[in-house]
C-alpha positions as CSV (number, residue, x, y, z in Angstrom):
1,X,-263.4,17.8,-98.2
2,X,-260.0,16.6,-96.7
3,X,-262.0,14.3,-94.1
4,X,-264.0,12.7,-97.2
5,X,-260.5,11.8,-98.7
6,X,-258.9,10.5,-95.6
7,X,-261.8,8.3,-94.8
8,X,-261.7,7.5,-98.7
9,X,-257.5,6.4,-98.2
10,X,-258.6,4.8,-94.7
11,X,-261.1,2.7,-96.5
12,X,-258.9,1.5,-99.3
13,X,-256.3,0.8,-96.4
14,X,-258.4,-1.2,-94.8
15,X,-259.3,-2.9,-98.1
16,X,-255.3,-3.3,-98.7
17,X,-255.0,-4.8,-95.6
18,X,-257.3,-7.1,-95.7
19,X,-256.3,-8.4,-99.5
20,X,-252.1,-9.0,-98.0
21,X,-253.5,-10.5,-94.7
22,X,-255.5,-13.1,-97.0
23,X,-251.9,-13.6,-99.0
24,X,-250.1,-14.0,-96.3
25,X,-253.1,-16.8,-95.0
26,X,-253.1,-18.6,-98.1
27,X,-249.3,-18.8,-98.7
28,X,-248.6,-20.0,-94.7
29,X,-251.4,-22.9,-94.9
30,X,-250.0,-23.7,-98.9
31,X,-246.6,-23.8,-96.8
32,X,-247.6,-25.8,-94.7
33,X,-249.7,-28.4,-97.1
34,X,-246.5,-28.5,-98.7
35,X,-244.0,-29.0,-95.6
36,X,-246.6,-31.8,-94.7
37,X,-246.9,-33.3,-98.2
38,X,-242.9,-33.6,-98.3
39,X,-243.0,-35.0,-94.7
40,X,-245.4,-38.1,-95.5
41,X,-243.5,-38.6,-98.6
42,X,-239.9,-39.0,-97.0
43,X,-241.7,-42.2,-95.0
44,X,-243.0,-43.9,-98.2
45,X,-240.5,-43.3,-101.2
46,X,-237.4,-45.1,-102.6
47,X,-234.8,-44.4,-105.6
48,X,-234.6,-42.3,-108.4
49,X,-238.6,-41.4,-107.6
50,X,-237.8,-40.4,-104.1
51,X,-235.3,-38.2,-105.3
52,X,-237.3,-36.5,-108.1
53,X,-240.9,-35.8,-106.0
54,X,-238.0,-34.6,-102.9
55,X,-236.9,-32.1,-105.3
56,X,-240.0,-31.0,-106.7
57,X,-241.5,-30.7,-103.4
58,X,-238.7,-28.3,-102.4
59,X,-239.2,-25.9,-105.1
60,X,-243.0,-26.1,-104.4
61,X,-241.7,-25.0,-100.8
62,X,-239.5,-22.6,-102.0
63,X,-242.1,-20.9,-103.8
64,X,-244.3,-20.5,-101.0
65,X,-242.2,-18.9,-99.1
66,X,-241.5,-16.4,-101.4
67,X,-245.0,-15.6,-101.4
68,X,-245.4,-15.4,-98.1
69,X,-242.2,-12.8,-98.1
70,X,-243.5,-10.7,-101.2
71,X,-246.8,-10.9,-99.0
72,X,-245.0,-9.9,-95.7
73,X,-243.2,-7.0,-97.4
74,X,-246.5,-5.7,-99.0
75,X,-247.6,-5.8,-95.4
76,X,-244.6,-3.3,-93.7
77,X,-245.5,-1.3,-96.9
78,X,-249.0,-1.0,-95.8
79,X,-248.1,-0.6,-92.0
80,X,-246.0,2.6,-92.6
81,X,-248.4,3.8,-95.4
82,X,-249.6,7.7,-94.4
83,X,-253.3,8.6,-95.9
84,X,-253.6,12.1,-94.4
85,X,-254.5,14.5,-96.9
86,X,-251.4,15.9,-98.8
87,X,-250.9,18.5,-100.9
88,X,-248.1,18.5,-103.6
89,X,-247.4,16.1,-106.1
90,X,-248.3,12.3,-105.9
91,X,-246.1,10.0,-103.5
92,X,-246.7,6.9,-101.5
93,X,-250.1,7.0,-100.0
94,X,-251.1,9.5,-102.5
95,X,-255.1,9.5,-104.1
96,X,-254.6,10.5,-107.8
97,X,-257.5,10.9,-109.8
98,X,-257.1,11.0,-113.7
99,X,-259.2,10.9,-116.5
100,X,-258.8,7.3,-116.5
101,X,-259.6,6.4,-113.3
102,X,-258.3,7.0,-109.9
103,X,-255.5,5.3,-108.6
104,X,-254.4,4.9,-105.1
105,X,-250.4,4.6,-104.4
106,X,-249.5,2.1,-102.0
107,X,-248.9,-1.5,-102.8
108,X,-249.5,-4.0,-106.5
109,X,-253.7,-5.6,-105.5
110,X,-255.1,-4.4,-108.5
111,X,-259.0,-3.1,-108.8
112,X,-260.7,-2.9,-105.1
113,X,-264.5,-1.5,-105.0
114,X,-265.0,0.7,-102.2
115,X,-268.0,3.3,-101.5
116,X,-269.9,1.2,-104.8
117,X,-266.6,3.2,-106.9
118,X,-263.4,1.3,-108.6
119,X,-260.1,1.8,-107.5
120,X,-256.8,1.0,-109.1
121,X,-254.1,0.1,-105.7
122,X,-251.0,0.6,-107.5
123,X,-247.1,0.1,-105.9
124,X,-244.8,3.2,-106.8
125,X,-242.7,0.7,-108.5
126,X,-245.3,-0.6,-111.3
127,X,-245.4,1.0,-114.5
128,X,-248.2,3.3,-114.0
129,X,-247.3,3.8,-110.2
130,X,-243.8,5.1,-111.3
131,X,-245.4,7.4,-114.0
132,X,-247.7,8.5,-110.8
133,X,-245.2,9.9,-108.3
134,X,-244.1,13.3,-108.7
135,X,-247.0,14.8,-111.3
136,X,-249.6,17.4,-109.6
137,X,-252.7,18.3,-110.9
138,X,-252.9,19.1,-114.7
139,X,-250.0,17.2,-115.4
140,X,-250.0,14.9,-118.4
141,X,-248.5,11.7,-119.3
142,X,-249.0,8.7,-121.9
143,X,-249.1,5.3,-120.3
144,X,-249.6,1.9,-123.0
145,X,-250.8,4.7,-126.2
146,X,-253.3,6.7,-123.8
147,X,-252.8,9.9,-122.2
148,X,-253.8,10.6,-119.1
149,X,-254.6,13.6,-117.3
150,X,-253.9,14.8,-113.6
151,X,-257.1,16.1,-112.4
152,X,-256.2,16.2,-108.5
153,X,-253.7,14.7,-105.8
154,X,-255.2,14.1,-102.2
């Protein structure tokens, strides 16, 4: 059973992986667009305009390359990210199955599909992820009015 599960976490890895490495694609070609954009626009504006699309652009940058650095850190996350089976209660890297779903404690992507079966990829600092680390099996919590039950850490 423990090799099922570690393939399981290998496969959601992977699926992790892949999902930052297409974050950090898209905000490095946005950053560039937008490096580009500002470039061509210092050659052809004057005045007051000039002043106001300069500015705009460099928030537009900014905010790119905040991406890419929320993207980057999800990736060192992800690098250093154990999936051998565990025993003990839910940490980073941890499989937690509930009664409302299972959820896999590693970095913030949301639903991923993998072996035809959802998945909830959760960082230990969301909401839910927080309420995640430390319970064991047949531990109990309520989460948004539902209450969710522990049925097994892997």
């Amino acid at each position: 059973m423990d090799n099922h599960y570690h393939a399981l976490k290998t496969a959601l890895l992977a699926a992790c992986q892949r999902y930052v490495g297409e974050r950090i694609a898209n905000a490095q070609q946005a950053l560039a667009s937008a490096s580009d954009a500002a470039a061509d626009d210092t050659k052809s504006s004057a005045g007051d305009k000039f002043e106001t699309t300069r500015e705009m652009m460099q928030q537009e940058i900014a905010r790119h390359q905040q991406l890419l650095a929320d993207a980057e850190r999800m990736d060192q996350v992800l690098i250093s990210l154990d999936v051998r089976p565990q025993s003990g209660p839910a940490r980073l890297g941890s499989l937690v199955e509930t009664n409302r779903g299972i959820f896999f404690l590693a970095v913030s992507v949301g639903r991923i599909d993998v072996e035809g079966r959802a998945y909830w990829v959760v960082s230990t600092a969301s909401p839910i992820g927080s309420r995640l680390v430390g319970m064991q099996a047949e531990s109990r919590f309520t989460f948004n009015n539902m209450e969710y039950v522990i049925k097994q850490v892997m």
